[in-house]
N, C-alpha and C positions, 0 to 999 in steps of 0.2 A: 687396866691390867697390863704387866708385863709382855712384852712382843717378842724382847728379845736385846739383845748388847751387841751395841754397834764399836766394832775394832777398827785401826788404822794401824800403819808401820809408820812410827813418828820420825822425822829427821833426829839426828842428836842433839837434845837442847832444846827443842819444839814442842809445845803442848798445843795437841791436836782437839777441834772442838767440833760440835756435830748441828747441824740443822736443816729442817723441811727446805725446799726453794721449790717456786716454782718452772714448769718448762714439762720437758715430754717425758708422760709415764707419774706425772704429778697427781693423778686423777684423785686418789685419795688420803692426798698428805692433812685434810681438814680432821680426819676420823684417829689422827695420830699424834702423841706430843714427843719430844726428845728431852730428859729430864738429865745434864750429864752425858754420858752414852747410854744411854739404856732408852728404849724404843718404849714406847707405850699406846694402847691402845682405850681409847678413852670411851668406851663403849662395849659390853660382854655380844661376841660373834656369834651368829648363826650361821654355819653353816650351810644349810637348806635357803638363806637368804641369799650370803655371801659366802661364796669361799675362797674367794682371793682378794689380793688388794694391792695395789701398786702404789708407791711412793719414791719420792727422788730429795736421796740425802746428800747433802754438802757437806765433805770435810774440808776443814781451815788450819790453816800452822801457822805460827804467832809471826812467823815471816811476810804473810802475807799469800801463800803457797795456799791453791784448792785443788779438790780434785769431787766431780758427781759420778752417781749412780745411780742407778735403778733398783728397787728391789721390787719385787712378787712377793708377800706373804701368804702364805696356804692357811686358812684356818683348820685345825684337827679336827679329825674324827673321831667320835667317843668311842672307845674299843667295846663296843657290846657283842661281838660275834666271837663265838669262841672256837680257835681252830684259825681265824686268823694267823698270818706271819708278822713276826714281827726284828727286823733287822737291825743291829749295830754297826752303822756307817763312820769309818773315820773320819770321811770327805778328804778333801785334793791334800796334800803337805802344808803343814805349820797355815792352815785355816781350822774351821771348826767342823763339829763330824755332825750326822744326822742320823736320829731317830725314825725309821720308815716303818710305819703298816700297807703289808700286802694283802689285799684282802682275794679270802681263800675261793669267792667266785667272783670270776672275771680276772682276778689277779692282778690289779692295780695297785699301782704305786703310791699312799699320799704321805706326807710328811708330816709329822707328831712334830718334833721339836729340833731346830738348827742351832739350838743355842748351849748346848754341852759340846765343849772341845774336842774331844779324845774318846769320844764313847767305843769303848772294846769289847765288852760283855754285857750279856744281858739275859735279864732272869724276870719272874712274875710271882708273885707273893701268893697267899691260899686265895686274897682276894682278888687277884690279877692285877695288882698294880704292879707300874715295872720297875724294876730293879736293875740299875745300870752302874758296870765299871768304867770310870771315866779316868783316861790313861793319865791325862795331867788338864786337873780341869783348869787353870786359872785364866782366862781370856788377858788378863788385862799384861802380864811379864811377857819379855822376848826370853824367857830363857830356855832353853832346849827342853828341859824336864822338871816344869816346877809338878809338885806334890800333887796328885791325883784324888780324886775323889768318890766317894759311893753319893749317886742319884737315885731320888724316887719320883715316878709321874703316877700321879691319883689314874685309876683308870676311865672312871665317870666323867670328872673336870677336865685332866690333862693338868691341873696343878702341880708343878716340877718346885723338887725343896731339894736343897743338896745337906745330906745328912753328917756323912761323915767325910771330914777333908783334912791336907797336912799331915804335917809327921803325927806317929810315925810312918805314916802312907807316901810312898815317893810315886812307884809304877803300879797302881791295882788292875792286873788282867783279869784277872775271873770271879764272878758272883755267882753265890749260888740261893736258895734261902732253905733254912733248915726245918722240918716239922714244927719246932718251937717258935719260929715265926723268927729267928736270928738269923742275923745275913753270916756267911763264911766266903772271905776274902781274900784269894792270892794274891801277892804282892814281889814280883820279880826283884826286885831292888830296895826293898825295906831293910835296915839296920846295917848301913855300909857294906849292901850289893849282897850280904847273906841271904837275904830273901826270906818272905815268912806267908804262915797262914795266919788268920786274924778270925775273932769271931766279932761280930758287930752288934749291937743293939740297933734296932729298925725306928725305934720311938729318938732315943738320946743323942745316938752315933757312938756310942761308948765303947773303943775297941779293946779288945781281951788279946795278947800273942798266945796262941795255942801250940803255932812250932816256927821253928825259925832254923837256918843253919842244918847242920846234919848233911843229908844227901843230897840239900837242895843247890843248887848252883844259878838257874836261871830260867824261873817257873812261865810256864805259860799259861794252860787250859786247866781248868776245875771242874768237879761236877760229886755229886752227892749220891754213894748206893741207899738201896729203899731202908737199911738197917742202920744208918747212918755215917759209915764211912765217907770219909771225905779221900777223895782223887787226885792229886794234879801231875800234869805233866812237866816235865823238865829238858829243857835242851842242851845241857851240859855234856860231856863226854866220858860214859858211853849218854846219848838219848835215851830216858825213862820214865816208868810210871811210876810215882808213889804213895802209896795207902798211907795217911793221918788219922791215928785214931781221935776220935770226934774229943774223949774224954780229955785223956794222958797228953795227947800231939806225938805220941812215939809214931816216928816213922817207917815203913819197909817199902822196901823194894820189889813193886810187886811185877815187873819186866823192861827188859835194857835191849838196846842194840836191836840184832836183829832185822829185820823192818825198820822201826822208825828211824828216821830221819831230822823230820823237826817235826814233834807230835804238838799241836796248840790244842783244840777244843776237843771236849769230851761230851759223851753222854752215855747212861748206862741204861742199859735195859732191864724193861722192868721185872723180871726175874732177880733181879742183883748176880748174876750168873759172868756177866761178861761186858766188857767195857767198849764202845764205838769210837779211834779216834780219826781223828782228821790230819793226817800229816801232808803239810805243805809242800814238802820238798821231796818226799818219794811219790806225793803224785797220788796218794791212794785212802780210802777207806780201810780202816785195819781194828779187827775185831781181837781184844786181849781176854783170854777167859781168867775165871776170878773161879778158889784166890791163886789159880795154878801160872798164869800170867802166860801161855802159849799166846802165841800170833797168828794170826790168818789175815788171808785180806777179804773184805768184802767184793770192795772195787776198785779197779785200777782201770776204770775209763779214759779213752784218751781225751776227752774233753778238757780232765781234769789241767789245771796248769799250776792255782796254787790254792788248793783247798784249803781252810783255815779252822771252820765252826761247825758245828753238825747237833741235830738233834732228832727225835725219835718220836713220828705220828702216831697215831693212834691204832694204826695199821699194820703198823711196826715197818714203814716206810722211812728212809731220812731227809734229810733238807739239810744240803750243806752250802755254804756259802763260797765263793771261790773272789778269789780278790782280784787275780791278773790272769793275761792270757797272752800270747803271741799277737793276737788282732787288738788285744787292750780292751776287750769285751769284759765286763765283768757280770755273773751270775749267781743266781739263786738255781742251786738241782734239787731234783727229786729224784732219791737213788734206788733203781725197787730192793725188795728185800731181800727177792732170792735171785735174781738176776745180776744185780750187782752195778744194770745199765742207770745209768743217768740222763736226765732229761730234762734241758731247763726249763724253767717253768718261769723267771723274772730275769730279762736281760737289762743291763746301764737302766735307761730312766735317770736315777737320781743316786743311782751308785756310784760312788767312787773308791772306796773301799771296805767292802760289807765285811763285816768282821761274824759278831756273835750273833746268833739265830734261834728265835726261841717263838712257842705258840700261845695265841690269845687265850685266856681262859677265866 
């Protein structure tokens, strides 16, 4: 089975090549093959056996040019706990991001999958598999912003299939999945930088444009009321929310200005009554009521430094993610609901840039 795709930054002109060697941290390069770049595991893991594994790969350049390392492989965890966390890590610049479960006692870190580029959003289907926007999935191009992708991971196996990818997809930030069982997809930079909403097929990849252009300028966060509306926010000038009807794609302007600042992730409560978002740069929790679109703030804890994703317990608690901080600490909070305090609950670990935050189920 698949482990995973091994990358390098080639010299120009140099085709870089990949293999096991022996030496330190070799301990289990027997249990692995390298087929091209792509890592494999020639044996299905158990975790309760094993759940790590060390190996030490060689890259080569047709120069004659090596360079090793070490990797650690985590074998997954089956997401059977419902109520788990589950986070959208970009990881460090121009490497790949990581898929993390935190699990919701004890509150530990382990890692689902390192091998999606750009994972930004992330969502779970009626059967809990999850559903991820992957900013620009292609591992293998140097180019700033090749074509992004929608990801699915089985939630039993961990089986990852990347469903839909490429034009017209450039930047997809947000996924949501709709009662129908169809994915609905922002897209910041679809159709020369107009920007669109997408409905997907979950089986085919088959994307539908529902709206594109209009008020949109440069979308960031999505999210789905219980009656179907579709959300996203935008960071164009004035900063706003906009309502996409699920049918038509007619647009409205359902709040500007104001508060936000650079509003990204959303989530609505389950009333469909009022919208929770996450604005990075004013620092704050900010509640928009529907469809009158007033603003209030939840929280403006000074913790905060640059919230990004946010979503809504069962408790009617939130969970927001925060990317950066003055100390460089990055967190997972839990914001109470009527208080407004935050209190984290996953510091670093394996964060390096948590983006979307969503629960096992």
């Amino acid at each position: 089975m698949n482990a995973g795709t091994l990358v390098a930054n080639p010299d120009l002109g140099n085709a870089n090549t990949f293999q096991l060697v022996p030496g330190a941290g070799s301990t289990d390069n027997g249990q692995f093959t390298i087929v091209g770049n792509v890592l494999q595991l020639n044996s299905t893991p158990d975790i309760t056996v094993q759940p790590t594994y060390s190996i030490r790969v060689r890259v080569s350049d047709s120069s004659g040019g090596f360079f090793e390392k070490v990797f650690t492989i985590y074998v997954m965890k089956i997401l059977v706990e419902d109520g788990d966390f589950l986070v959208a890590d970009r990881g460090p610049y121009n490497s790949t991001g990581t898929i993390l479960l935190i699990t919701k006692q004890g509150l530990v870190q382990q890692i689902i999958t390192t091998t999606i580029k750009d994972p930004y959003e992330m969502t779970t289907d009626a059967a809990g598999n999850l559903v991820i926007a992957d900013y620009q999935h292609d591992l293998t191009t140097q180019q700033i912003n090749p074509a992004g992708g929608i990801y699915a991971i089985d939630r039993q196996t961990g089986a990852q299939r990347l469903v839909a990818a490429g034009a017209p997809f450039v930047t997809p930030l947000g996924v949501k999945v709709e009662s129908s069982g169809s994915w609905i997809v922002a897209d910041a930079d679809a159709y020369n930088f107009a920007g669109a909403v997408f409905r997907v097929d979950s089986t085919t990849g088959t994307r539908t444009t529902l709206s594109t252009a209009g008020n949109f300028y440069y979308l960031q966060g999505l999210t789905l009321a219980p009656n179907g509306d579709i959300y996203v926010s935008d960071v164009g000038t004035p900063k706003k929310i906009i309502k996409v009807n699920p049918v038509t794609g007619a647009q409205t302007v359902v709040s500007s200005g104001g508060l936000l600042q650079f509003p990204v992730g959303m989530a609505v409560q389950s009333d469909g009554n009022s919208l929770v978002v996450a604005d990075a740069y004013a620092r704050k929790l900010i509640s928009i009521s529907l469809p009158g679109g007033q603003q209030t703030v939840i929280s403006s804890d000074p913790q905060f430094v640059q919230p990004t994703h946010v979503t809504i317990e069962a408790d009617g608690n939130y969970l927001v993610t925060d990317g950066k901080s003055v100390s460089t600490t990055r967190r997972l909070f839990r914001v109470d609901k009527g208080t407004g305090i935050a209190t984290p609950i996953s510091i670093d670990g394996f964060f390096e840039q948590p983006r979307g935050v969503t629960l096992a189920k």
